[in-house]
ZATORPA-125893 format. One record per residue (C-alpha): residue number from 1; x, z, y. Coordinates in steps of 0.2 Angstrom, whole numbers, always signed. Layout:
residues N
@tiro: NUM&east: X&up: Z&north: Y
...
***
This chain:
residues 415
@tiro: 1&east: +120&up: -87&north: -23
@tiro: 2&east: +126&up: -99&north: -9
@tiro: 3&east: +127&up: -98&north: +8
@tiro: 4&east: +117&up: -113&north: +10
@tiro: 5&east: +105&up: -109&north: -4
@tiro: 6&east: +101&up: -91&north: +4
@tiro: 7&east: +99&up: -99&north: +21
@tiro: 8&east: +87&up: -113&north: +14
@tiro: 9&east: +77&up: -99&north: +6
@tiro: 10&east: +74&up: -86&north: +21
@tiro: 11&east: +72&up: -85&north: +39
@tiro: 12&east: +76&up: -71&north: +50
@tiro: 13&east: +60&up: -67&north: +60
@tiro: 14&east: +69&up: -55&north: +74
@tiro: 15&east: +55&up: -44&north: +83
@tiro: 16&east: +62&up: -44&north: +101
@tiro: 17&east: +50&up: -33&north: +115
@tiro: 18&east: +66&up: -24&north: +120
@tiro: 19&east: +69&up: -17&north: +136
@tiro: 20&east: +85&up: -22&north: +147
@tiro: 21&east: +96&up: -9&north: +146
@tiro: 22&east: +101&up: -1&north: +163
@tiro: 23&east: +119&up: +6&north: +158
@tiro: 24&east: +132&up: -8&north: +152
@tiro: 25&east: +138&up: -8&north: +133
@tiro: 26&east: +155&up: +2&north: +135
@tiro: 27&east: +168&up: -9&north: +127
@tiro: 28&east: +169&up: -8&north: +107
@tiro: 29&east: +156&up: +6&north: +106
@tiro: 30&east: +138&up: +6&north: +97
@tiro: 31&east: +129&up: +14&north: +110
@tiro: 32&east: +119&up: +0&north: +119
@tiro: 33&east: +118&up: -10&north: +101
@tiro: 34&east: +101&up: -11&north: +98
@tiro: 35&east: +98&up: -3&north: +79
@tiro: 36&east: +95&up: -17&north: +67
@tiro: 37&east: +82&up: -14&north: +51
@tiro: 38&east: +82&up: -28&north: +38
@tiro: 39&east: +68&up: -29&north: +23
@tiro: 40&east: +63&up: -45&north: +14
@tiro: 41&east: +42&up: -48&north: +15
@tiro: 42&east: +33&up: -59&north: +4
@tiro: 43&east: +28&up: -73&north: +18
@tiro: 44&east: +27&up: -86&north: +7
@tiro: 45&east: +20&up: -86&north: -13
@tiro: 46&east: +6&up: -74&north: -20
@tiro: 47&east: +9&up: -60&north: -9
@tiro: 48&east: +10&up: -69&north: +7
@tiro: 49&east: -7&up: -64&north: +15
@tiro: 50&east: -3&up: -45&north: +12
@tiro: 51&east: +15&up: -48&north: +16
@tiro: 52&east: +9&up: -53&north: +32
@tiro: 53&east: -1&up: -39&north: +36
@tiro: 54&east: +15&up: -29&north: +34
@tiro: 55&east: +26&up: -40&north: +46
@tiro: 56&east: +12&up: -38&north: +59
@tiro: 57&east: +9&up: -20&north: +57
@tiro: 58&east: +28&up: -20&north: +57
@tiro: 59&east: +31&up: -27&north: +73
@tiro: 60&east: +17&up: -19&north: +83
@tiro: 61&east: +27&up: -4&north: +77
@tiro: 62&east: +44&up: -11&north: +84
@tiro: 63&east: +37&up: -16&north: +100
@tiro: 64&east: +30&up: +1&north: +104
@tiro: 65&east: +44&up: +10&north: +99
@tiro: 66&east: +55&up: +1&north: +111
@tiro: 67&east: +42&up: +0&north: +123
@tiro: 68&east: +45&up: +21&north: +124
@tiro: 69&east: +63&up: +19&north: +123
@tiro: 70&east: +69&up: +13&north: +107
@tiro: 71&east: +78&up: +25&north: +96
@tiro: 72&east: +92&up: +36&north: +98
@tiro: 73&east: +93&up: +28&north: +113
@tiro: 74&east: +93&up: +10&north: +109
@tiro: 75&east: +82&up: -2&north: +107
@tiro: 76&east: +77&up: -9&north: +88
@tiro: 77&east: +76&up: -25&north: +81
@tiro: 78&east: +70&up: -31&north: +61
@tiro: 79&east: +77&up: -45&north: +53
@tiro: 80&east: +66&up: -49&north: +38
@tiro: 81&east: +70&up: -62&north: +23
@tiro: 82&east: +57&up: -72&north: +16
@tiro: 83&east: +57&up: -66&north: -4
@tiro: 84&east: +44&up: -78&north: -6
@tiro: 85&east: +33&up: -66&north: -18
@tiro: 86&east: +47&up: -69&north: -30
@tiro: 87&east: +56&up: -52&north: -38
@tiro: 88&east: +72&up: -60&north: -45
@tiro: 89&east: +75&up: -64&north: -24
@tiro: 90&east: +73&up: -49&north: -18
@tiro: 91&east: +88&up: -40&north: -24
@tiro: 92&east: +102&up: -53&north: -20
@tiro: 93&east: +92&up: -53&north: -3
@tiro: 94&east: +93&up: -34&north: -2
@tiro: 95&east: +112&up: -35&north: -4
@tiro: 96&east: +113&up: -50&north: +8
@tiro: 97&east: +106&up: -39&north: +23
@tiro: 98&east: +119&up: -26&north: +18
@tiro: 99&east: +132&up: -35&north: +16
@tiro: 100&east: +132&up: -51&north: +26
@tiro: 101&east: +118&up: -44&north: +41
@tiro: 102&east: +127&up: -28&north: +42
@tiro: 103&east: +109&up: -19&north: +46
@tiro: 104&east: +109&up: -4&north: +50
@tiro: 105&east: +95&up: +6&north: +42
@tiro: 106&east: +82&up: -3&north: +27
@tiro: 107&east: +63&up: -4&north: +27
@tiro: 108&east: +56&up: -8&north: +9
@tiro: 109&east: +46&up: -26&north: +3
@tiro: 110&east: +28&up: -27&north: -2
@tiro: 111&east: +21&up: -25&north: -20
@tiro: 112&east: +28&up: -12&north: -34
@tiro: 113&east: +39&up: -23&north: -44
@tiro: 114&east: +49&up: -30&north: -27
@tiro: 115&east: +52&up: -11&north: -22
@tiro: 116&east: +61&up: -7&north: -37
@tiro: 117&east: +71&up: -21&north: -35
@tiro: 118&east: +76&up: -17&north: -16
@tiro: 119&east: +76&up: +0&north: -23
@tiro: 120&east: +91&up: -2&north: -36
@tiro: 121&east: +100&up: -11&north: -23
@tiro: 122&east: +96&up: +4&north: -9
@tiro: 123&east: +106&up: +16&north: -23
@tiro: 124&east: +120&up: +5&north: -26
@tiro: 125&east: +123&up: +4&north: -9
@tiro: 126&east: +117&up: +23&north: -2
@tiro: 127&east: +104&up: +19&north: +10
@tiro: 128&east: +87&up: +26&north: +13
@tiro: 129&east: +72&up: +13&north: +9
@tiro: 130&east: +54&up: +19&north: +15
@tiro: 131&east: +44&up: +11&north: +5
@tiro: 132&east: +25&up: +5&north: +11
@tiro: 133&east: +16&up: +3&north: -9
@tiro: 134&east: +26&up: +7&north: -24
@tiro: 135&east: +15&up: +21&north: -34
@tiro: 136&east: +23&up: +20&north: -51
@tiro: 137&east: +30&up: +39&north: -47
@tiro: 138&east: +39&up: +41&north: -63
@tiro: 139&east: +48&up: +24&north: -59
@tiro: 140&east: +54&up: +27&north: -43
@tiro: 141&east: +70&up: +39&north: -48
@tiro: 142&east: +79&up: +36&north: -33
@tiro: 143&east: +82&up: +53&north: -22
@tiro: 144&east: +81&up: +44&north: -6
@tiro: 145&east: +68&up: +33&north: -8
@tiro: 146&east: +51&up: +39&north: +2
@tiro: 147&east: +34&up: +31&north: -1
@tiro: 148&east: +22&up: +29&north: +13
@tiro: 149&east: +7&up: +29&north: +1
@tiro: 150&east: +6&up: +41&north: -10
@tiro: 151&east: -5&up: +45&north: -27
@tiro: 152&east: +6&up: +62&north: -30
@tiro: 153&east: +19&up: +59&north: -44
@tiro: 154&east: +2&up: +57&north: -57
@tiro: 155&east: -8&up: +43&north: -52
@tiro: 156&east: -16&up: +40&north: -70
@tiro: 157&east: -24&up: +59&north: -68
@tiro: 158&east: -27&up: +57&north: -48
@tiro: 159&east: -37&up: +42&north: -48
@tiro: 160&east: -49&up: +45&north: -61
@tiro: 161&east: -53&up: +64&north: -58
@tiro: 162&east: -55&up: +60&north: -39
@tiro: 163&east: -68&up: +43&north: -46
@tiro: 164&east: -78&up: +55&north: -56
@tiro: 165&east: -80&up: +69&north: -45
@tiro: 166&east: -85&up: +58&north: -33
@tiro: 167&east: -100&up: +49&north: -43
@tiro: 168&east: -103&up: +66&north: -50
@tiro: 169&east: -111&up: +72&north: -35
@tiro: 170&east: -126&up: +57&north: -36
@tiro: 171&east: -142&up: +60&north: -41
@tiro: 172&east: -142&up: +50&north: -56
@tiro: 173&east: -123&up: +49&north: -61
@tiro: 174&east: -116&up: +36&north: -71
@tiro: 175&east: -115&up: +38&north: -89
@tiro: 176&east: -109&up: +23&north: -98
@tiro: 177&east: -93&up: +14&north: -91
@tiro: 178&east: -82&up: -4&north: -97
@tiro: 179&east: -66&up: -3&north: -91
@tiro: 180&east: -57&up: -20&north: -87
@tiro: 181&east: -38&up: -16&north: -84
@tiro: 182&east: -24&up: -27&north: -78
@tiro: 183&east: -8&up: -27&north: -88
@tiro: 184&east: +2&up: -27&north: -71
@tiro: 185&east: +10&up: -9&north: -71
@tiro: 186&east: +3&up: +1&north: -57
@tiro: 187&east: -16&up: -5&north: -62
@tiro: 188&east: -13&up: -2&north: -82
@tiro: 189&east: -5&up: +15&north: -80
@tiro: 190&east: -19&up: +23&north: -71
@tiro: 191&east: -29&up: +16&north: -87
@tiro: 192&east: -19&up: +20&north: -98
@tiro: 193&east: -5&up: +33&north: -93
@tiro: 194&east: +13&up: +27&north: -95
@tiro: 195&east: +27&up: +35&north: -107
@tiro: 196&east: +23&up: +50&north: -115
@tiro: 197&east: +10&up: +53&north: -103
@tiro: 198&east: -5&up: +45&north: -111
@tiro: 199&east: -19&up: +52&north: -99
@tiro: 200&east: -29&up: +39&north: -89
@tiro: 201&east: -45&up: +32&north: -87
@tiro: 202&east: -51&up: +31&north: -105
@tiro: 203&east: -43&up: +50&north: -109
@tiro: 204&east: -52&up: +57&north: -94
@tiro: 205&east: -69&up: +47&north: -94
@tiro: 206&east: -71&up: +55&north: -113
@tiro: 207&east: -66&up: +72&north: -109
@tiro: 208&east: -78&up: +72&north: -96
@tiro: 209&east: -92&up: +66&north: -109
@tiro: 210&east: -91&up: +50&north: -102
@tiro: 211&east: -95&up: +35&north: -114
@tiro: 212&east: -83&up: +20&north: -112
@tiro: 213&east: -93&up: +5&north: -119
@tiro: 214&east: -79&up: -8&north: -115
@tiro: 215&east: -61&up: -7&north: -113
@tiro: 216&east: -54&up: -25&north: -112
@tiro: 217&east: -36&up: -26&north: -105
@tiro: 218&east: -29&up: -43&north: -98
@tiro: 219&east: -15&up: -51&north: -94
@tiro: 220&east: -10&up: -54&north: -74
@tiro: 221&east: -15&up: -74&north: -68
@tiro: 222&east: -30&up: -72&north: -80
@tiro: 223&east: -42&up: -88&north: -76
@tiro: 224&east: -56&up: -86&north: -90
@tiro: 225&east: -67&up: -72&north: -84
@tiro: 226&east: -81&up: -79&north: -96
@tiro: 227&east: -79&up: -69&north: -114
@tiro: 228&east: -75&up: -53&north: -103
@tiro: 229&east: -93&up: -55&north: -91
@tiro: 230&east: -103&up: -57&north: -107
@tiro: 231&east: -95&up: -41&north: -114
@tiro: 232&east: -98&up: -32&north: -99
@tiro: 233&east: -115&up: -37&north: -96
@tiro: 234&east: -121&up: -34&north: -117
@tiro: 235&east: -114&up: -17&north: -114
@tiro: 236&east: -126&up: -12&north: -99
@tiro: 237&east: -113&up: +2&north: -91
@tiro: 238&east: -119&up: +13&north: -79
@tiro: 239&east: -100&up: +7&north: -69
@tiro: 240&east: -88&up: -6&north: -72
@tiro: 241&east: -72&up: +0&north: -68
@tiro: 242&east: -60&up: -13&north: -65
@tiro: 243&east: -42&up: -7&north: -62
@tiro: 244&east: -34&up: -24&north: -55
@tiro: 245&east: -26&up: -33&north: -40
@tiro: 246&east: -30&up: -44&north: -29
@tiro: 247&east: -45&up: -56&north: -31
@tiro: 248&east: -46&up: -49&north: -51
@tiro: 249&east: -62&up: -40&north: -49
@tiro: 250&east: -69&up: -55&north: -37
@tiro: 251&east: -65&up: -67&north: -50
@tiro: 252&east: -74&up: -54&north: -64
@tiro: 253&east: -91&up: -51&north: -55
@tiro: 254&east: -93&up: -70&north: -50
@tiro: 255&east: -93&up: -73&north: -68
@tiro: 256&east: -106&up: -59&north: -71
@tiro: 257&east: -115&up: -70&north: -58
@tiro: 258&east: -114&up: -85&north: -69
@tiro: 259&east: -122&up: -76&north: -79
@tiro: 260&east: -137&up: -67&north: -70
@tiro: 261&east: -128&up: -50&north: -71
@tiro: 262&east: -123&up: -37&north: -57
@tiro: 263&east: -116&up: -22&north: -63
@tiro: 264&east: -126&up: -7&north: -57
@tiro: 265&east: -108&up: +0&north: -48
@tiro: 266&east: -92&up: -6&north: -48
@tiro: 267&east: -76&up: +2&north: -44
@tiro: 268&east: -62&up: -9&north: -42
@tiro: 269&east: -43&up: +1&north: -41
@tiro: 270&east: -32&up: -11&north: -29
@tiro: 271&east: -43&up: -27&north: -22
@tiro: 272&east: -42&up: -38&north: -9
@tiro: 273&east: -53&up: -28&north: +2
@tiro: 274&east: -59&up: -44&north: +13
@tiro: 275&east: -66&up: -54&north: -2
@tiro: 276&east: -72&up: -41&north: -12
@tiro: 277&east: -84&up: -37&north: +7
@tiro: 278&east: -86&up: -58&north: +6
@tiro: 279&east: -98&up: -57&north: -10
@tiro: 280&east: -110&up: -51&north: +1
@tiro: 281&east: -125&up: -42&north: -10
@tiro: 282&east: -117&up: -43&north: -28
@tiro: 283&east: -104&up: -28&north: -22
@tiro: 284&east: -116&up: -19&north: -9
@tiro: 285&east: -110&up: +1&north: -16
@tiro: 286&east: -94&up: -8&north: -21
@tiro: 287&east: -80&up: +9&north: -23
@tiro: 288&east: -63&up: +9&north: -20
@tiro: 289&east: -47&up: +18&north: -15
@tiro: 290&east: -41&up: +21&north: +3
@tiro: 291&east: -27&up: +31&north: +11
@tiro: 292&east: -36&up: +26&north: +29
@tiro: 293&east: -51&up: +15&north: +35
@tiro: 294&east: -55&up: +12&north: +55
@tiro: 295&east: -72&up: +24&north: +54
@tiro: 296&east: -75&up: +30&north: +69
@tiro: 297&east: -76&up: +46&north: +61
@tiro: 298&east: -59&up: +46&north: +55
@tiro: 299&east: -49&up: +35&north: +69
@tiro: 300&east: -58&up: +50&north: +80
@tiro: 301&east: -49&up: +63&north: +69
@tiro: 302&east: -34&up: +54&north: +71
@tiro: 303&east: -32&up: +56&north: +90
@tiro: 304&east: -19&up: +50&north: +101
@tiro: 305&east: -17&up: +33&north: +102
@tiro: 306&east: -26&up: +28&north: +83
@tiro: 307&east: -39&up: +19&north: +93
@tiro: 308&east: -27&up: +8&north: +101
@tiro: 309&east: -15&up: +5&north: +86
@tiro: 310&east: -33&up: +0&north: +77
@tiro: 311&east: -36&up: -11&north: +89
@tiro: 312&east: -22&up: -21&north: +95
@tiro: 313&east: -20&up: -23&north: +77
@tiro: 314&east: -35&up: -32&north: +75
@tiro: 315&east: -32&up: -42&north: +88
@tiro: 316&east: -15&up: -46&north: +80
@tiro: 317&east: -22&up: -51&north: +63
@tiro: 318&east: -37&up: -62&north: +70
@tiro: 319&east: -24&up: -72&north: +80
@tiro: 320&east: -14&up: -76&north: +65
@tiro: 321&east: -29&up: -82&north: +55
@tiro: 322&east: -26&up: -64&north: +43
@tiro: 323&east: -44&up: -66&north: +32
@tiro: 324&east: -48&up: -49&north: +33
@tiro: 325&east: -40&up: -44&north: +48
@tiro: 326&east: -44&up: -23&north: +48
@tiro: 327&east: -33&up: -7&north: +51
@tiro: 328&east: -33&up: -1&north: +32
@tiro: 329&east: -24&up: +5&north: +20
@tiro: 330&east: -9&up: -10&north: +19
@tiro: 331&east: -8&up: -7&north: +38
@tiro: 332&east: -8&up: +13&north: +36
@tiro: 333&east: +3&up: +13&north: +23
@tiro: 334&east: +15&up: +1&north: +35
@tiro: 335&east: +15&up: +14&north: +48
@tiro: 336&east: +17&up: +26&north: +38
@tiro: 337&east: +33&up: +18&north: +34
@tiro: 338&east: +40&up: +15&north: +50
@tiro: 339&east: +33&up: +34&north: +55
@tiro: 340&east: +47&up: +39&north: +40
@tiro: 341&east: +63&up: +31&north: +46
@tiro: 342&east: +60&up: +34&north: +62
@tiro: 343&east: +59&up: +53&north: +60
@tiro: 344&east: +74&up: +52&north: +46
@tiro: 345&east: +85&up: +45&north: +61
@tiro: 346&east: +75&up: +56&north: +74
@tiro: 347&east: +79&up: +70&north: +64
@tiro: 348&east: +98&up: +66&north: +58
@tiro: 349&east: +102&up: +61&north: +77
@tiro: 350&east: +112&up: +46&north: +70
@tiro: 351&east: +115&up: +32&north: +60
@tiro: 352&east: +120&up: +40&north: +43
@tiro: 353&east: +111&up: +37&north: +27
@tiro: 354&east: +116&up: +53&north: +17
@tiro: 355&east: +110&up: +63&north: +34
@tiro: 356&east: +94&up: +54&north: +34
@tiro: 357&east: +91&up: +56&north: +18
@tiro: 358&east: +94&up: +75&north: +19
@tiro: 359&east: +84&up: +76&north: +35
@tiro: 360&east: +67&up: +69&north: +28
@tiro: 361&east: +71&up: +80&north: +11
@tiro: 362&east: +71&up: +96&north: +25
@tiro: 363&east: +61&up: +94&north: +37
@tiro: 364&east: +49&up: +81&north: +32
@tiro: 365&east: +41&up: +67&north: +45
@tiro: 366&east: +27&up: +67&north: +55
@tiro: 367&east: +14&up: +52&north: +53
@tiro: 368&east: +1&up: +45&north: +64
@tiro: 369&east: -10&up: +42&north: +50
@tiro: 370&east: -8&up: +54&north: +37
@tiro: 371&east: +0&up: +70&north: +45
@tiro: 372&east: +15&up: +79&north: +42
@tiro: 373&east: +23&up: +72&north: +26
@tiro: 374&east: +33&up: +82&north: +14
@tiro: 375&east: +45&up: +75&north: +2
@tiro: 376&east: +53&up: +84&north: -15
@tiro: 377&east: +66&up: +75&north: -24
@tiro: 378&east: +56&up: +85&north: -40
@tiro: 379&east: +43&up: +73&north: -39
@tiro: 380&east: +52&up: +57&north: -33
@tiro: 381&east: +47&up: +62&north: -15
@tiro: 382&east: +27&up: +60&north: -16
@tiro: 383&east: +19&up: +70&north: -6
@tiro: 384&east: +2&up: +78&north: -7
@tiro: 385&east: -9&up: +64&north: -9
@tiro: 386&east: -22&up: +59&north: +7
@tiro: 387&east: -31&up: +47&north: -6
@tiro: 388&east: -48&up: +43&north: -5
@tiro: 389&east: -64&up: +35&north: -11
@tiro: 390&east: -73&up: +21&north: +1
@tiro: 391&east: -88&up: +12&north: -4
@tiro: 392&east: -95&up: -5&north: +5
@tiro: 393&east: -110&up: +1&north: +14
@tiro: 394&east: -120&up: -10&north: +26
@tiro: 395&east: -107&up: -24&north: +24
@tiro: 396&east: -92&up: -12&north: +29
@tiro: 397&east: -80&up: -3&north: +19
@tiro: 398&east: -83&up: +15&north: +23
@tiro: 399&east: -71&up: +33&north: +16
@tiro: 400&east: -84&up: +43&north: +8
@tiro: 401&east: -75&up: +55&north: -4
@tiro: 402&east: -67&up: +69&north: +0
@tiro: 403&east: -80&up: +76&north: +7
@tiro: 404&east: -68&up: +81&north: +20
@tiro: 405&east: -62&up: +69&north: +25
@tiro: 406&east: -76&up: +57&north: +24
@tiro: 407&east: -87&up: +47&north: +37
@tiro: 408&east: -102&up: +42&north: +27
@tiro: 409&east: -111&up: +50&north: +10
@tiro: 410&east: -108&up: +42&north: -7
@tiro: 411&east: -124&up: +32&north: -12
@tiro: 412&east: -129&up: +28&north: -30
@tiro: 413&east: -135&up: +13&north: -37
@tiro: 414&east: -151&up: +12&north: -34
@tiro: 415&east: -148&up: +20&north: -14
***
C-alpha cells in the first residue's frame, strides 16, 4: 500500500495529558521517551459508534495513567489508525504501526474478526496484543495474545447454561424457545458450537427438556425481518433467544410489533445495549450478557476509584454525542485491556515483548473491574469467566445473575 494511500485512509489521534518531565532526555537514550502504543479503531464504517467507546475509554485511561506518573517512568502516548470497520485494513495497518510508527507496545482493534487480523500480524511480528472483545476462544491460537473479556475458552456451553440457570430460578420458567442466530461467528458459535464441538444453544436447551419451537439462522446485514416475526410469533415461545449483533434483535422485535406481537421474554447475546433500552415497553425484562454494569451495587463492590472512572466516562461520552453513553461492558472490557499491558510492562520492568508476554503468563494482572486475571496458554489465555446476565428493569439495564454478583433479582414475564 502507498504512503499516500495509507495517509489518506488514517489519522493519528495522539492522546497527550502528559506531564513535563523534570529531568532532561540524556543524549541518545529512551529514558524520558514517552512509551508509544499503536492500535487501529473502527472510527468510521459500521463499528464506528462502538469504536468510539473504545478510543474514549481508551484515553481516559492514558490520561490517568500519566497523570500518576506514566509508566516505567515515562509518560504514554497512543496513536491509533482509523480501520474504518474494515478487516482487510487492519492488518497492513497493523504492520504499518510496526514498522513505519516504530510503537513500542500494541493494544488490539474493536470486533472479533479485526482482532484476528491484528492478531496474525502481532505473531508475525512478536508482540503482545490485549485484546478488548475477541471471544472465539478456539480461534485465538496465539500464546501472547490476552483477552480483556472473557467467556472461558467454551463460550457455546457458558452462555447457554448460565441463561437457563438463571430463568430457571423464576416462578414460572420458560418452556418453549425460537432461536434466531446470526451467521457472524462469535453469535452462531454459541448456537451452534464450532468444529467438532457441536454443543450450543440448541444441544443444551434440549438436554435440559427444553422445546426449541424455531431455530432460524440468518445471514449478517439481514433487512427482511418480516417471514422470521411471523415464525416467531406462530410459535408462541415462552423466550426468543436472539444470538445477534448490534441492532439485529432491535430490528427483529420491531417487526413482531408490526405485527401485534411481544415475545413474552427475550434474550438477546451481543446488542447495542442503548437501543435495545430505546424500545421502551416492548423489551421491559429484556436479558442479556454483561461483564460489568454501573449498579451502585456493583461500582460499590468495586471500590477505589470505580465511581470516578464511571463517571467521568459518562461525561466523556455525553460530550461526544456517544447515544448510549454508560460505563459497561465495551468500556469494562476497554479497561480491562489497558489494566493487562500495563501490568505486562509493570511486571517485565521494560519494554520487551517476549518478557511481557512471560510476565502476564506468570503472574497474571490485576484489573479494576474484573479482579486478578489469570492467563493459561492451554486455554488460549481466558481466564475464569466474570460473565453475567443483566435484564432491563424500570428502564435500566441491571446485573441479575449470578446471584453473587448481582444488584437486582431476575423477574419473569409476567413480574
Amino acid at each position: 500500500m502507498r504512503r499516500s494511500v495509507v495517509s489518506a485512509l488514517t489519522a493519528a489521534v495522539l492522546v497527550a495529558a502528559m506531564a513535563a518531565c523534570s529531568t532532561k532526555q540524556d543524549d541518545g537514550g529512551d529514558e524520558q521517551k514517552p512509551i508509544v502504543v499503536g492500535s487501529t479503531l473502527s472510527l468510521t464504517g459500521a463499528f464506528a459508534a462502538t469504536g468510539l467507546i473504545h478510543k474514549i475509554a481508551g484515553e481516559q485511561y492514558i490520561e490517568r495513567l500519566n497523570a500518576s506518573g506514566g509508566l516505567l517512568g515515562r509518560q504514554v502516548t497512543w496513536t491509533v489508525l482509523d480501520d474504518q470497520s474494515d478487516t482487510s485494513k487492519v492488518g497492513p495497518l497493523y504492520e504499518q504501526l510496526i514498522t513505519q510508527n516504530k510503537v513500542d507496545l500494541l493494544m488490539g482493534p474493536y470486533a472479533t474478526p479485526n482482532i484476528l487480523a491484528a492478531m496474525a500480524v502481532a505473531e508475525r511480528q512478536g508482540y503482545v496484543l490485549p485484546q478488548h472483545t475477541a471471544v472465539l476462544a478456539p480461534q485465538l491460537t496465539y500464546s501472547c495474545q490476552f483477552p480483556a473479556w472473557s467467556i472461558g475458552p467454551t463460550p457455546n456451553q457458558f452462555i447457554p447454561n448460565l441463561l437457563f440457570d438463571a430463568v430457571a430460578t423464576l416462578p414460572n420458567p420458560p418452556k418453549k424457545l425460537a432461536v434466531l442466530t446470526s451467521q457472524s461467528g462469535s453469535a452462531a458459535f454459541v448456537t451452534d458450537g464450532l468444529g467438532d464441538d457441536k454443543t450450543g444453544v440448541l444441544t443444551i436447551a434440549r438436554d435440559r427438556g427444553l422445546e426449541v419451537v424455531v431455530d432460524r439462522h440468518y445471514p449478517p446485514g439481514t433487512t427482511d425481518w418480516a417471514g422470521m416475526a411471523a415464525e416467531v410469533r406462530d410459535a408462541k415461545p415462552d423466550l426468543l433467544i436472539s444470538n445477534s449483533l448490534g441492532v439485529d434483535t432491535v430490528n427483529a422485535l420491531n417487526a413482531m410489533k408490526q405485527l401485534g406481537y411481544t415475545p413474552p421474554m427475550v434474550f438477546s447475546l451481543f446488542p447495542a445495549p442503548g437501543p435495545l433500552l430505546g424500545l421502551g415497553a416492548a423489551t421491559e425484562g429484556a436479558l442479556s450478557v454483561s461483564i460489568f454494569e454501573p449498579n451502585k451495587t456493583l461500582v460499590d463492590k468495586v471500590g477505589g476509584d470505580a465511581q470516578k472512572i464511571v463517571d467521568d466516562f459518562k461525561a466523556r461520552a455525553t460530550a461526544q454525542k456517544v447515544a448510549f453513553p454508560i460505563f459497561e461492558t465495551q468500556a469494562a472490557a476497554s479497561w480491562n485491556a489497558w489494566d493487562i499491558l500495563v501490568s505486562g510492562v509493570k511486571g517485565a520492568g521494560k519494554i520487551d515483548q517476549k518478557a511481557i508476554c512471560d510476565s502476564l503468563h506468570a503472574t497474571g494482572a490485576e484489573t479494576t473491574f474484573s479482579g486478578r486475571l489469570t492467563f493459561d496458554p492451554k486455554v488460549n489465555n481466558f481466564w475464569p469467566t466474570t460473565l453475567g446476565i443483566k435484564q432491563i428493569q424500570n428502564g435500566e439495564w441491571v446485573m441479575v445473575w449470578p446471584q453473587d454478583r448481582a444488584a437486582a433479582p431476575i423477574k419473569g414475564a409476567s413480574s
